[in-house]
N, C-alpha and C positions, 0 to 999 in steps of 0.2 A: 682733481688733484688731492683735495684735503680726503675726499674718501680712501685713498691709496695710502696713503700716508699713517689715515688713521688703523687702517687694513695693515700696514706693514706693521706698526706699532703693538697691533691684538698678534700678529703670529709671532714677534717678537717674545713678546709675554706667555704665550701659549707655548713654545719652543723651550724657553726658559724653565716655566714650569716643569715641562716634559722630562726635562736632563736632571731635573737636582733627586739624587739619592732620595730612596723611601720617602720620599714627599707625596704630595697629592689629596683631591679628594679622600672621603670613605669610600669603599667600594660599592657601596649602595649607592652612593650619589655621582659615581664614577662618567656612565655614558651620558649622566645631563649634562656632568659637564662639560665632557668633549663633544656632546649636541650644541650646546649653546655657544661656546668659544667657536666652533666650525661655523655656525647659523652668523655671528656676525661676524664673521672673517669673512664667508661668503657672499653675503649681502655687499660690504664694502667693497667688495673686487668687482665684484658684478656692476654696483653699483658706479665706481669709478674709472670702468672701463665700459659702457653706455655701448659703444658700435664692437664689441666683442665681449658680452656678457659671458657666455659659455666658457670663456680665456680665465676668466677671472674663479669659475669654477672649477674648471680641470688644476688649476693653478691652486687651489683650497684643500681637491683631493694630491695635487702632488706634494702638498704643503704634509697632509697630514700622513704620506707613505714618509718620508723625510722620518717627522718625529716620529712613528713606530720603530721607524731602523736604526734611528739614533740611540732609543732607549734600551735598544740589545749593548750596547757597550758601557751604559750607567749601575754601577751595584745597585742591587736591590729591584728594578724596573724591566721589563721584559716588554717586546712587540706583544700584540694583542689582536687577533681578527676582530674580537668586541670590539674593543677601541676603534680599530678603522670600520668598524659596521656606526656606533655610535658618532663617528666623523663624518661618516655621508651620509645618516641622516641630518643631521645639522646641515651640511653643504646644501642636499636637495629641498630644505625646509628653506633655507637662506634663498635658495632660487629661486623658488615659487615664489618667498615675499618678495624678491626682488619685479616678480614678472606680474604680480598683482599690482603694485606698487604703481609700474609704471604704465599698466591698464590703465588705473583711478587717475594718474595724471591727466594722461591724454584723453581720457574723458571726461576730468573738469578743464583741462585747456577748450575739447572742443563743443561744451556747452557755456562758456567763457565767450566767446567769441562771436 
C-alpha cells in the first residue's frame, strides 16, 4: 500500500510538472527526466501491486499518454512522441528492475531457508 501511495504521489508531481506553462527541464536533460520520473512511477506500481505487475505498467504508460495530451492545452508545452518514447523507457527500465528485484528476493528467501 505505501508503494501505491508513494507511486500516486511521484505521478502527482510528474502531472504537476507536466501542466505548468514553459517550465521544465533543459531539453538536453529532457528524456532523463521523463526516464527517471517513469522508471520510479513504474517500479512503485509494479511494485505495489505484486500479483498484477503488468497492471501497474500499462497503468505508467497510460499515465504518461494522459500528460502528453494534457500538455496540448497548456501555453507554451506540446505532446511529444520523444517524450512518450523517453516514458517508456523508463516504464520498461522500471520493469526489469522491478522483475530483477524480485528474482534476488526469492532467491535469497530460498537460500534463507
Amino acid at each position: 500500500m505505501t508503494a501505491i501511495i508513494l507511486a500516486l504521489a511521484a505521478s502527482g508531481g510528474a502531472l504537476a510538472l507536466a501542466v505548468m506553462p514553459y517550465g521544465g527541464p533543459p531539453d538536453h536533460l529532457q528524456a532523463y527526466a521523463h526516464s527517471g520520473a517513469f522508471f520510479v512511477i513504474s517500479f512503485l506500481l509494479a511494485f505495489g501491486l505484486p500479483r498484477r505487475p503488468w497492471g501497474g505498467l500499462a497503468t505508467a504508460f497510460v499515465l504518461g499518454l494522459v500528460i502528453e495530451g494534457a500538455q496540448i492545452f497548456v501555453p507554451g508545452r506540446s505532446a511529444s512522441l520523444g517524450d512518450l518514447t523517453a516514458n517508456l523507457a523508463g516504464i520498461l527500465a522500471g520493469g526489469l528492475f522491478y522483475g530483477a528485484f524480485k528474482l534476488a528476493a526469492a532467491r535469497l528467501h530460498s537460500t534463507s531457508t
